[in-house]
C-alpha positions as CSV (number, residue, x, y, z in Angstrom):
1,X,26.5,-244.2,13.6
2,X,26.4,-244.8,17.2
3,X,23.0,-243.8,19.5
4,X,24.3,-240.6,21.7
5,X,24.5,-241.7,25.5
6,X,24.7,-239.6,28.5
7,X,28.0,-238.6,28.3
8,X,27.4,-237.4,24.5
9,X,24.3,-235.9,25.2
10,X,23.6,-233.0,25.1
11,X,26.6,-231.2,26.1
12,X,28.4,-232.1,23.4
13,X,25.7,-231.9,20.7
14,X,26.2,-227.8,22.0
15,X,29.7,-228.2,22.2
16,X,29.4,-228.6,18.0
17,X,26.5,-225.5,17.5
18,X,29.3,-223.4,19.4
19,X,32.6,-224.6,17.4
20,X,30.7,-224.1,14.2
21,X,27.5,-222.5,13.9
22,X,27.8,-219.6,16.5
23,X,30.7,-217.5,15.4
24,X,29.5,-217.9,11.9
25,X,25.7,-216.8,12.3
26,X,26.6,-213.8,14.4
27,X,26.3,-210.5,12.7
28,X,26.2,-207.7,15.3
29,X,29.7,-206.2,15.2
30,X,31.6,-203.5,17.3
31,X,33.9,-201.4,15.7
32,X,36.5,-201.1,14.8
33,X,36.4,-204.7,13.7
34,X,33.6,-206.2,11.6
35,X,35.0,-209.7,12.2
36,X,36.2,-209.8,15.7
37,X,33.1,-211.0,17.6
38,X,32.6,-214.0,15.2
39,X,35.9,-215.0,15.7
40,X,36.4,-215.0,19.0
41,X,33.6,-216.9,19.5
42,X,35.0,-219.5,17.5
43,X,38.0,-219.8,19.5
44,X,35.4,-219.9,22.7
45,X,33.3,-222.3,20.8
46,X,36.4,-225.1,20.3
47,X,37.4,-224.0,23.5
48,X,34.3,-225.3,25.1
49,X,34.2,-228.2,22.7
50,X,37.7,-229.5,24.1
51,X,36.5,-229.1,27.9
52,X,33.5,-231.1,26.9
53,X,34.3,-234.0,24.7
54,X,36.3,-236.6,26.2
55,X,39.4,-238.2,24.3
56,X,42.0,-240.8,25.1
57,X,44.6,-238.2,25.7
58,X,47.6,-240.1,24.3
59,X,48.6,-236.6,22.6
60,X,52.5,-237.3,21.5
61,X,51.2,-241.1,20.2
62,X,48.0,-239.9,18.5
63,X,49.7,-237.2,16.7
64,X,52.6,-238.4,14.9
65,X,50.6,-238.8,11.2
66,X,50.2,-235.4,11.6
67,X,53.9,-234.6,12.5
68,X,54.0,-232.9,8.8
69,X,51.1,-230.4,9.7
70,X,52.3,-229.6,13.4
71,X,55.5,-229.3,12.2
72,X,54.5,-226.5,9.6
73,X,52.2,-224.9,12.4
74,X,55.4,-224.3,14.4
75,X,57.4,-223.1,11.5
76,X,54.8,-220.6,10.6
77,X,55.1,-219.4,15.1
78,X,58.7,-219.7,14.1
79,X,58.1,-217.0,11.3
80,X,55.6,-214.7,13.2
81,X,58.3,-214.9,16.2
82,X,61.2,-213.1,14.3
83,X,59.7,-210.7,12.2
84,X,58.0,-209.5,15.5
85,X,61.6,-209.3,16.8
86,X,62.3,-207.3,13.6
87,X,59.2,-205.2,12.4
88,X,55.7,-206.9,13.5
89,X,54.0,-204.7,16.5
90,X,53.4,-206.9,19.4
91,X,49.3,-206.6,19.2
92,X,49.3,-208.5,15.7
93,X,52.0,-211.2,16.2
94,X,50.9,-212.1,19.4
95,X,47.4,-212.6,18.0
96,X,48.6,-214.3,15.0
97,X,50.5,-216.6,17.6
98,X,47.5,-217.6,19.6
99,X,45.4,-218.0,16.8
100,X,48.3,-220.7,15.4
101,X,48.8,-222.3,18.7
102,X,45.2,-222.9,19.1
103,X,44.9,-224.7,15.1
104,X,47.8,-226.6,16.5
105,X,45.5,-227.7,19.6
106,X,42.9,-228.9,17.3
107,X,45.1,-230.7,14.6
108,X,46.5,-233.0,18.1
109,X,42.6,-233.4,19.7
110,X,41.5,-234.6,16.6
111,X,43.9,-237.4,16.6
112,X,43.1,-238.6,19.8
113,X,39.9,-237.5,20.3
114,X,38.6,-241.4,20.2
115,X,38.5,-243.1,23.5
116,X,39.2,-246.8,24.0
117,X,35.8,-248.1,23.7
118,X,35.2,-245.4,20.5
119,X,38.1,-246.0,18.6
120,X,35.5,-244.8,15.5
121,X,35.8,-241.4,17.0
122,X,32.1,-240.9,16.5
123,X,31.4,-238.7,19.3
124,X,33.4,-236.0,18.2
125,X,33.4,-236.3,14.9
126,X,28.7,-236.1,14.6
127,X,28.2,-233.1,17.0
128,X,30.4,-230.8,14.4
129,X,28.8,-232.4,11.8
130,X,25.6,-231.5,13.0
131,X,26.8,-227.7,13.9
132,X,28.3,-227.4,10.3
133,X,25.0,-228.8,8.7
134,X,22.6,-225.8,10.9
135,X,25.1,-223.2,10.0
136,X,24.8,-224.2,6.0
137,X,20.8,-224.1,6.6
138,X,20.5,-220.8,8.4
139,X,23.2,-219.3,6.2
140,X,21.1,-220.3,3.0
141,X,18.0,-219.0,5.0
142,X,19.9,-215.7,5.4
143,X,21.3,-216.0,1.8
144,X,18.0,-216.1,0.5
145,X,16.4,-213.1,2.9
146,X,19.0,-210.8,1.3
147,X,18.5,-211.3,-2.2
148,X,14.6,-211.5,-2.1
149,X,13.6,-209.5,0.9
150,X,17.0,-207.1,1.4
151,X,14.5,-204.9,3.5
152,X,14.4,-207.6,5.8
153,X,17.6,-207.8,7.1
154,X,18.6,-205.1,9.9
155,X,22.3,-205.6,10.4
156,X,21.9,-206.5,14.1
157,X,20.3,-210.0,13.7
158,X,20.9,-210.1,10.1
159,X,23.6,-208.3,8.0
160,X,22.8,-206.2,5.0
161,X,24.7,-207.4,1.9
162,X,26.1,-204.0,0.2
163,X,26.3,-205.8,-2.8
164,X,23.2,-205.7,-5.1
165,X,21.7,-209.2,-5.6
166,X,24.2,-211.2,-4.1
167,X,24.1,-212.8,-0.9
168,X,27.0,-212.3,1.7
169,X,25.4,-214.3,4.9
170,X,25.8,-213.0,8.6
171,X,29.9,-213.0,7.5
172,X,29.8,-210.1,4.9
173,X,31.4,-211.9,2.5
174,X,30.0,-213.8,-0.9
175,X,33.2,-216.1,-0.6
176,X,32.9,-216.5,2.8
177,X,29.4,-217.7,2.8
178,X,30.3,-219.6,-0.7
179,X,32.4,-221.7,1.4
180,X,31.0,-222.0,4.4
181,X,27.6,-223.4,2.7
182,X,30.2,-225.8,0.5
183,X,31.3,-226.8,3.7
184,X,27.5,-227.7,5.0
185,X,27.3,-229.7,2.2
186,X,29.7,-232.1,2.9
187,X,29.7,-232.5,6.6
188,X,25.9,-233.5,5.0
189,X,27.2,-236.3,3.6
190,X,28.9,-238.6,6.4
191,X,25.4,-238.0,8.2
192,X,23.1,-238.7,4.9
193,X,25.2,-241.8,4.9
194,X,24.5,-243.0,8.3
195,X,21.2,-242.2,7.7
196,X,20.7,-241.0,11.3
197,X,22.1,-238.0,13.8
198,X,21.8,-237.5,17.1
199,X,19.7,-240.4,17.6
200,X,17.3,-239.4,15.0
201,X,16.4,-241.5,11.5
202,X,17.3,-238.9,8.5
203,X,15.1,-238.9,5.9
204,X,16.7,-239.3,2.2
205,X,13.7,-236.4,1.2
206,X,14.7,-233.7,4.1
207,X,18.5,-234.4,3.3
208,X,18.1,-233.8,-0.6
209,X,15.7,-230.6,-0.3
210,X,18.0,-229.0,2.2
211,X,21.3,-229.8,0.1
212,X,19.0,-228.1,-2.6
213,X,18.7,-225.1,-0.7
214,X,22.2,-224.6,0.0
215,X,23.3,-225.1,-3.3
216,X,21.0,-222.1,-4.5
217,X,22.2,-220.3,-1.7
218,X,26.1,-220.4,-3.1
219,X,24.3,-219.4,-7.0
220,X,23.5,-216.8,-4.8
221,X,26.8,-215.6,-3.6
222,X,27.9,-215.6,-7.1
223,X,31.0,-216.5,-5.7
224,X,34.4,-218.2,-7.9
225,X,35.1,-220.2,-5.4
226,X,31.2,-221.8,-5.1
227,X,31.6,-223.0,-9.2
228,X,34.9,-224.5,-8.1
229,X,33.2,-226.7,-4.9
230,X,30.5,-227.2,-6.3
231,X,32.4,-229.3,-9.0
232,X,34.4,-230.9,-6.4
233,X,31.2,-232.1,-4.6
234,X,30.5,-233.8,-8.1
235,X,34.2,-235.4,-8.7
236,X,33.3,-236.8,-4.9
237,X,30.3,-238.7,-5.8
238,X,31.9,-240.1,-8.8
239,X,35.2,-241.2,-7.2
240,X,33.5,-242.2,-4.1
241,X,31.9,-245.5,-4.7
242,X,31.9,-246.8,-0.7
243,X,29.1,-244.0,-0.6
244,X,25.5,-244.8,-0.5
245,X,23.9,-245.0,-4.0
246,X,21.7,-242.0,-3.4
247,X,24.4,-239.8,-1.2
248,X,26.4,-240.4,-4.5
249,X,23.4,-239.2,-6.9
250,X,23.0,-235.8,-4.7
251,X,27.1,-235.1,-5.1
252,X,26.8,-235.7,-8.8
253,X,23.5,-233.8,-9.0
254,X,25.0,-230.8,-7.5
255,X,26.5,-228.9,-10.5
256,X,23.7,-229.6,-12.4
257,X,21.6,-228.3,-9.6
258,X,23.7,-225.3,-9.9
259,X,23.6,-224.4,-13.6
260,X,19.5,-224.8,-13.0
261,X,19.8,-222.4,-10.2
262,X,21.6,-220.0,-12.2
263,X,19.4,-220.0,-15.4
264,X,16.0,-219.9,-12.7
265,X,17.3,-216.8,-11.1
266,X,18.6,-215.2,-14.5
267,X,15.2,-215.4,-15.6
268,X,13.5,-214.2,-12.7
269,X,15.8,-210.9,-12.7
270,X,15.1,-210.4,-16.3
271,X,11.0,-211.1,-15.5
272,X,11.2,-208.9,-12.6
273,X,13.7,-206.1,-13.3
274,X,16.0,-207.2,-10.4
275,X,19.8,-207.5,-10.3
276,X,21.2,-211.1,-10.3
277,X,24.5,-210.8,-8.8
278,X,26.1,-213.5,-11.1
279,X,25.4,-211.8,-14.1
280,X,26.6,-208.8,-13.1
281,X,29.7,-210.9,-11.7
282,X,30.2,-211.6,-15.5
283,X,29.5,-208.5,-16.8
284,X,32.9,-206.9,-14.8
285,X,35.8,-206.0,-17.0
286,X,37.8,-207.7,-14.6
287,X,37.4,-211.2,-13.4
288,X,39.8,-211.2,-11.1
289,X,39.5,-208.4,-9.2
290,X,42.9,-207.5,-9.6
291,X,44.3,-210.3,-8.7
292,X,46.5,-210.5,-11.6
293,X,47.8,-207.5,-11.0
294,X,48.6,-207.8,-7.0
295,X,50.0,-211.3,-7.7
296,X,52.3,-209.2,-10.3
297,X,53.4,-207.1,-7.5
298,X,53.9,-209.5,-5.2
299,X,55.9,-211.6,-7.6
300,X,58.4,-208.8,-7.7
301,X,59.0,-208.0,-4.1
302,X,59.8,-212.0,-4.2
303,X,62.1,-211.5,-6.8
304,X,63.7,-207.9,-4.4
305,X,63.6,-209.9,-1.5
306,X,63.9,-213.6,-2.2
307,X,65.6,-215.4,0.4
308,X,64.3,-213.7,3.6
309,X,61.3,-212.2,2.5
310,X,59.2,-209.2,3.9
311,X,58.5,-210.9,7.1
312,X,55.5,-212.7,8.4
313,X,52.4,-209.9,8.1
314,X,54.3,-207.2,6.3
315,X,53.3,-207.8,2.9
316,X,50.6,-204.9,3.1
317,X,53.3,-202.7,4.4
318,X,55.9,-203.2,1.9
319,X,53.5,-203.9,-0.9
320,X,52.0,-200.4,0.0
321,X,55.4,-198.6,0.0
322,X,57.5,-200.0,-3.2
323,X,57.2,-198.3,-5.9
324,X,54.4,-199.7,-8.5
325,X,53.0,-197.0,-10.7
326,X,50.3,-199.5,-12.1
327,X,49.2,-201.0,-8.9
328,X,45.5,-201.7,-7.9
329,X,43.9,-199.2,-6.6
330,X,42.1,-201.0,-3.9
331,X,44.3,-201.6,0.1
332,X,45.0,-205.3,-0.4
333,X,46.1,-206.9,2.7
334,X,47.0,-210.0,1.6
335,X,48.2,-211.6,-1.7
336,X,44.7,-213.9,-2.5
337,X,47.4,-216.6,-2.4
338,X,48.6,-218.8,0.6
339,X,51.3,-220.0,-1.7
340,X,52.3,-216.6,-2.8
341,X,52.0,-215.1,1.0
342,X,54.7,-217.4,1.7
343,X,56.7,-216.8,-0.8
344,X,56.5,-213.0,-0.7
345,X,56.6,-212.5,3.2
346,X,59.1,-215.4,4.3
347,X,61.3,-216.1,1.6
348,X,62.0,-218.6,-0.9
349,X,64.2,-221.2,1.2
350,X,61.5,-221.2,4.2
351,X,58.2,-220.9,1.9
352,X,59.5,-224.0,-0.3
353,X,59.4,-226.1,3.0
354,X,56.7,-225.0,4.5
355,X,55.3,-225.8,1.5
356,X,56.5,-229.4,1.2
357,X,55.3,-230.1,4.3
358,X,51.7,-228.7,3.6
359,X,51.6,-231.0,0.5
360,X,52.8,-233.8,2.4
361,X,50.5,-233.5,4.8
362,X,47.4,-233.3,2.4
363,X,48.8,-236.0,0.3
364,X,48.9,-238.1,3.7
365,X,45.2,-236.7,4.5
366,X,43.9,-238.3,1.5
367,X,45.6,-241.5,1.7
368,X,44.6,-242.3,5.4
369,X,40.8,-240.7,4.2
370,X,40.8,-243.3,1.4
371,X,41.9,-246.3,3.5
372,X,39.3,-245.5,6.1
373,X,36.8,-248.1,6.9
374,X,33.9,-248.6,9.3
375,X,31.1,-246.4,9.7
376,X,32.4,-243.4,9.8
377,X,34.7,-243.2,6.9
378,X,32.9,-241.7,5.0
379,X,33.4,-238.5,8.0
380,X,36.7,-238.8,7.6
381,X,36.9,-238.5,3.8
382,X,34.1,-235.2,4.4
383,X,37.3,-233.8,6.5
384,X,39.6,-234.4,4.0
385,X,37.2,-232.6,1.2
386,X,36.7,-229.5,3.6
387,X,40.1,-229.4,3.8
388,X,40.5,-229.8,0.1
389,X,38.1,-226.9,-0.1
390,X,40.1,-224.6,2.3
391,X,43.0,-225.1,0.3
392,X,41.1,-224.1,-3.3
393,X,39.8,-221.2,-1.6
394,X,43.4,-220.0,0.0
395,X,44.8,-219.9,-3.8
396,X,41.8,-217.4,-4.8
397,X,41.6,-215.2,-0.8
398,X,42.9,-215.8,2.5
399,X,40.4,-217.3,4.6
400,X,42.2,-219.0,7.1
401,X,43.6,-215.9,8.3
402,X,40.1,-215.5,10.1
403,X,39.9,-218.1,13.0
404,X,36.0,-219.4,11.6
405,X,37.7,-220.6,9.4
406,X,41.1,-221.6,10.6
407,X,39.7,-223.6,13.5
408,X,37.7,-226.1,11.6
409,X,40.3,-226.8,8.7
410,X,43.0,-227.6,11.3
411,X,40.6,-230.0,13.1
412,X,39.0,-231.5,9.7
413,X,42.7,-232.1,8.7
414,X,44.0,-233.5,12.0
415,X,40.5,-235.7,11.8
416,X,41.6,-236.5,7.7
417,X,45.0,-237.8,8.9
418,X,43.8,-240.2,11.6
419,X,45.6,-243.3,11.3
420,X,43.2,-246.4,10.1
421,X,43.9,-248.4,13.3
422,X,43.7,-245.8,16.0
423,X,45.4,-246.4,19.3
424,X,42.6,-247.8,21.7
425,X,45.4,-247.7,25.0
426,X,43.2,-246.7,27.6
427,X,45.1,-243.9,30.2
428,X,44.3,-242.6,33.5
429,X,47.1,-240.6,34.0
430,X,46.6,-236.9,34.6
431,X,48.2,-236.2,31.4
432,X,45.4,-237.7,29.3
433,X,43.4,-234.7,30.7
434,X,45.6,-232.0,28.5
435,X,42.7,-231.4,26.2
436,X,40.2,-230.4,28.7
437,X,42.8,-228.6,30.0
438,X,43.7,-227.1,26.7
439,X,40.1,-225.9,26.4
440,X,40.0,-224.3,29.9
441,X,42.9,-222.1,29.0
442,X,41.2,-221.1,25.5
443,X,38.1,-220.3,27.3
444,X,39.9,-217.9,29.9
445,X,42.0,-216.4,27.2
446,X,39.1,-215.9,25.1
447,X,37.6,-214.0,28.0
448,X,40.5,-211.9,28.5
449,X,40.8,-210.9,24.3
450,X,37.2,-210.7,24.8
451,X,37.7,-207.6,27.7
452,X,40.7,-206.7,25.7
453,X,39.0,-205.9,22.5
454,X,36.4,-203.5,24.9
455,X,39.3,-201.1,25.5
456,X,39.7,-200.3,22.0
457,X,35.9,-200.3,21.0
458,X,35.7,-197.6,23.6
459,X,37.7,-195.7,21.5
460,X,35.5,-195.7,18.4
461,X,32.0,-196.1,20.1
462,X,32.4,-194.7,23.8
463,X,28.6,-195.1,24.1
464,X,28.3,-193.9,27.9
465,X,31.8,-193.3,28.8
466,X,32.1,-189.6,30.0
467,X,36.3,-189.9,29.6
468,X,37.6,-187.8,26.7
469,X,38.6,-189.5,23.5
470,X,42.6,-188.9,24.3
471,X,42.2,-191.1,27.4
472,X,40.3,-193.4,25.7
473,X,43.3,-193.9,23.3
474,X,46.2,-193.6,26.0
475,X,44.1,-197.0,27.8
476,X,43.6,-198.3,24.2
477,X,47.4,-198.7,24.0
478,X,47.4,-201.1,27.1
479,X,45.6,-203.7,24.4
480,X,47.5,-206.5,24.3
481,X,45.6,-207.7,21.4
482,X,44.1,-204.6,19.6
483,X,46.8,-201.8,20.7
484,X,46.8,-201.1,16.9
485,X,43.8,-200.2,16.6
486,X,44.0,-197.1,19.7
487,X,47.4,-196.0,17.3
488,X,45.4,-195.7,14.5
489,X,43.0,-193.5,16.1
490,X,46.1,-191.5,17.5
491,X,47.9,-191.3,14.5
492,X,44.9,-190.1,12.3
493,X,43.1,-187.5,15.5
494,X,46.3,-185.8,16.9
495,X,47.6,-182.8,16.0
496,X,50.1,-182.0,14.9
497,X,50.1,-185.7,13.6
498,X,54.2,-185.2,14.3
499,X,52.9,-185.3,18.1
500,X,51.9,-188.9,17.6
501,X,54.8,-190.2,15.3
502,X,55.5,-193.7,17.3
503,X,52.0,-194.5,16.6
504,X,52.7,-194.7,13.0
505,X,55.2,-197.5,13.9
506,X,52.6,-199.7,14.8
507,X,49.2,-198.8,13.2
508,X,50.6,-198.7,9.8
509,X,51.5,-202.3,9.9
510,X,47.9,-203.4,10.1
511,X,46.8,-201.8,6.8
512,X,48.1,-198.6,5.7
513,X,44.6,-196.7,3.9
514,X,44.3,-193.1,2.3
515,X,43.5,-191.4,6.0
516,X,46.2,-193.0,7.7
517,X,49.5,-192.2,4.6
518,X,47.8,-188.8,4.9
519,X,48.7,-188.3,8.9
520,X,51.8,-189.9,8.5
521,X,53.0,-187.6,5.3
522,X,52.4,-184.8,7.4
523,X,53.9,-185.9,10.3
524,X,57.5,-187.1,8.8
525,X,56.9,-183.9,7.0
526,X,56.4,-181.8,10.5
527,X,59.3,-184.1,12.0
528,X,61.9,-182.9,9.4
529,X,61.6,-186.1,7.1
530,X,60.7,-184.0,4.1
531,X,62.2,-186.8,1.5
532,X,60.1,-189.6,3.2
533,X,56.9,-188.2,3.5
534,X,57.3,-187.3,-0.4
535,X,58.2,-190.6,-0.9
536,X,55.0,-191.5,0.9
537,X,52.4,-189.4,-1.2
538,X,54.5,-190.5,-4.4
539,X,52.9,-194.0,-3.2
540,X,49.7,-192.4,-2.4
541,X,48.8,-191.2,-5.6
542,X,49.6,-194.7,-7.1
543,X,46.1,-195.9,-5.4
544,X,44.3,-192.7,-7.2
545,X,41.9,-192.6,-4.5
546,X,39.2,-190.1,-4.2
547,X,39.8,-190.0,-0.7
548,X,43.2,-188.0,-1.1
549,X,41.5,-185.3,-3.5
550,X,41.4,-182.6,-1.1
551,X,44.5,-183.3,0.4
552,X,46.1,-183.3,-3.5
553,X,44.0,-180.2,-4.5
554,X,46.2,-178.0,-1.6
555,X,48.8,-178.0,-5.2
556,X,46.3,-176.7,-7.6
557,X,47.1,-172.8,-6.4
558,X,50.5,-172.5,-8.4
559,X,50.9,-169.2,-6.5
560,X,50.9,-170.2,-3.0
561,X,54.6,-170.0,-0.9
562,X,55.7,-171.6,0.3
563,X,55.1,-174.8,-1.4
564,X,53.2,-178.0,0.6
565,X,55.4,-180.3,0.8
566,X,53.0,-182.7,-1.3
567,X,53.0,-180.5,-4.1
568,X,56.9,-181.4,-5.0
569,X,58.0,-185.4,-5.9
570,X,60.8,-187.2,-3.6
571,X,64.2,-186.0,-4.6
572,X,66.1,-188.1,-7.0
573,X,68.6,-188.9,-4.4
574,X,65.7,-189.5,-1.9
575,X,63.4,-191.7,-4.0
576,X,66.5,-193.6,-5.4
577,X,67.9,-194.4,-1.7
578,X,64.5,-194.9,-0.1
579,X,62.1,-197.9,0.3
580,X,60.0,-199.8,2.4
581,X,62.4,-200.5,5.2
582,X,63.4,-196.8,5.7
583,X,59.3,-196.9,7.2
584,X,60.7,-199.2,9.8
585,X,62.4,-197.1,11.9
């Protein structure tokens, strides 16, 4: 791997700690979002990466082996575009949009992010290596804090994992962190092979006990997804034979290193009296954590609305308001399923082609991965794995819905798909500027969602603001990005909640939870929309969440008149002529 120069150092090397370890290590939070910090510092973090790292700028040229995965990128804005012309509340599809367009950014930079005299694409590719490989170590530092030491953490600097003895990193999340550390691992490998970063000779002792640590780490997070990688980081090293012999040793040694893991922290829980989260992972009645059942009710609003779908985002809402007396009791906001969230929210003609397209263009990722040579193709094969990985992990959650995790999949892929002779046509034309310009716009709209988030966090934590909470929600629904969050706050504060029915349009189409059905019962109820808000507890009571006890318990006095409305079931005519769609309106 080539010596950084001047212009590679050491703007760039930061340019790859902001893409990939910032947002990721962050874990002071602002409500009314636990994630929204993290990932708009990602965006800002590729944002900066794009104004900083030079490329060849032939954008249209570059990108056409990755015509397949642009092409689904605009299907999916296609998709976002008309259910927001049907359904979708402005603040969520134009989020989702941004979020899309910027992937889509990435996907092109990273196929002509090699300049004429680096047609090895080097400089781009070693600074996000780098970030990856510092957010695996810190995560596994933090990983390890908050199973040994879960005094430690303080939420501010480090989160607290509410789940007892397992590990959840700065992101909350055991898969998230599962992942993420997976992902460590093998953007460890293209620099283990080189044998050098950032100008600096990698020892084969330092690389080995640190891919140790992050390997406990994911035993750690007791997470379904870390057995899965960590068995794809062995198939790696024994497919993989252009690999060092040692870098190939440490990928097979990885799932060995796991089941040693697990047994050392079994017995140390059993010695000490402590919980070790994977054995209590085991000890669950259900494995799946209902995903059997939600991908049973997802399967049959496919089957209710197979050729259109619910629309892009809606499966909460119309998974929430059909009918299913067996349902999981827990607010699922998404299928666990990328496949599935196709199917069930655009339809079967427009999910089979999106899906065609995304197997295409992972097929073509491996190929061009494979047929890499020089020395760095082992970096692009580390893409196509992370991608790989991404992919695994979207059958089981939905973590490219959050952009730290969005960001780097769509560059890793563009990265996997470069072509093996890459076009070294030197251009001095303004155009071959678009990606610093690309990165100047993210920046400033970064900003701007930045200040636009504020207007809503004012509304949940006002801190010093003297204004009463009212006008902090009548400003909170000038957010162009987070105006759902100021109608949820409207819809579940005013009263009569019938005073704030338009809310209800919009805030419910985020995630509908017990507070929020409650408000919006009583206000169809209050509005004269007796047989809907029925229809709406009938649904309610479905979850069987505590939650909606005292609410429920206004029924136990048989002798009160009149009547809540609560207390009586949807008419027969109602509930057989009502569904999702009447919520709509």
């Amino acid at each position: 791997m080539p010596q950084p120069t001047p212009e590679t150092t050491p703007s760039i090397f930061v340019g790859g700690l902001l893409a990939m370890a910032l947002p990721v290590l962050l874990a002071f939070n602002l409500s009314p979002s636990s994630t929204v910090l993290n990932q708009l510092l990602a965006v800002a973090g590729w944002g900066a990466l794009l104004w900083l790292v030079p490329s060849n700028g032939h954008a249209l040229r570059a990108a056409r082996p990755a015509a397949a995965l642009l092409g689904m990128l605009a299907l999916l804005m296609a998709a976002v575009v008309w259910s927001w012309s049907a359904s979708l509340p402005s603040s969520l599809a134009l989020s989702a949009l941004a979020s899309l367009a910027c992937a889509a950014v990435l996907v092109a930079y990273a196929q002509c992010a090699a300049g004429p005299d680096r047609p090895d694409a080097s400089d781009t590719a070693e600074p996000l290596w780098i970030g990856l490989l510092v957010a695996g170590v810190l995560s596994a530092v933090i990983a390890v804090i908050q199973v040994f030491a879960p005094g430690w953490p303080d939420g501010e600097f480090i989160a607290r994992s509410g789940l007892v003895g397992r590990a959840v990193g700065n992101l909350r999340q055991p898969n998230h962190l599962s992942t993420l550390l997976l992902w460590s691992l093998m953007a460890l490998v293209p620099l283990a092979q080189a044998g050098r970063a950032a100008g600096l000779r990698l020892h084969d002792a330092v690389l080995a006990t640190l891919a140790t640590l992050m390997v406990l780490a994911v035993v750690l997070t007791a997470s379904r997804t870390g057995v899965l990688g960590v068995l794809m980081l062995g198939l790696w090293g024994a497919v993989d034979k252009r690999l060092r012999g040692r870098v190939r040793i440490a990928l097979l040694s990885a799932p060995v290193v796991y089941v040693i893991g697990w047994a050392l922290l079994a017995a140390w829980a059993h010695a000490t009296q402590h919980t070790f989260g994977g054995e209590a992972r085991l000890g669950e009645a259900d494995l799946s954590s209902s995903r059997f059942g939600i991908w049973a009710n997802a399967w049959s609003l496919v089957k209710a609305q197979p050729w259109t779908g619910v629309g892009f985002g809606e499966f909460n809402f119309a998974w929430s308001l059909t009918p299913f007396p067996g349902r999981p009791v827990a607010f699922f906001d998404h299928t666990h399923n990328v496949l599935l969230q196709f199917l069930v929210e655009l339809g079967l003609p427009l999910a089979a082609l999106l899906t065609g397209l995304m197997l295409w263009a992972l097929w073509q990722a491996l190929v061009r991965s494979m047929q890499a040579s020089g020395p760095n193709a082992a970096g692009q094969r580390a893409a196509f794995m992370i991608v790989l990985l991404a992919g695994v992990h979207s059958l089981l959650e939905y973590p490219l819905w959050y952009t730290y995790f969005l960001l780097p999949t769509a560059w890793a892929w563009g990265h996997a798909l470069r072509p093996a002779e890459p076009d070294t046509t030197s251009s001095d034309s303004p155009a071959s500027h678009w990606p610093m310009v690309a990165g100047g716009l993210i920046l400033v709209g970064t900003l701007f969602a930045g200040w636009d988030y504020s207007r809503v966090v004012v509304i949940y934590a006002p801190g010093g603001s003297a204004l009463p909470l009212a006008t902090r929600i009548q400003q909170g629904h000038g957010s162009v990005f987070y105006g759902h969050h100021a109608d949820y706050a409207a819809a579940t504060t005013t009263e009569p909640p019938a005073q704030a029915l338009a809310a209800f349009q919009t805030t419910t189409h985020a995630l509908l939870d017990t507070r929020l059905m409650i408000a919006w019962a009583r206000a169809l109820a209050d509005s004269g929309r007796v047989d809907e808000a029925r229809y709406l507890v009938d649904r309610l009571r479905e979850f069987r969440n505590a939650a909606a006890a005292s609410f429920l318990a206004e029924c136990d006095d048989a002798e009160r008149q009149p009547r809540p409305f609560q207390c009586e079931p949807a008419s027969d005519k109602g509930s057989g002529n009502i569904s999702w769609r009447n919520f709509t309106r």
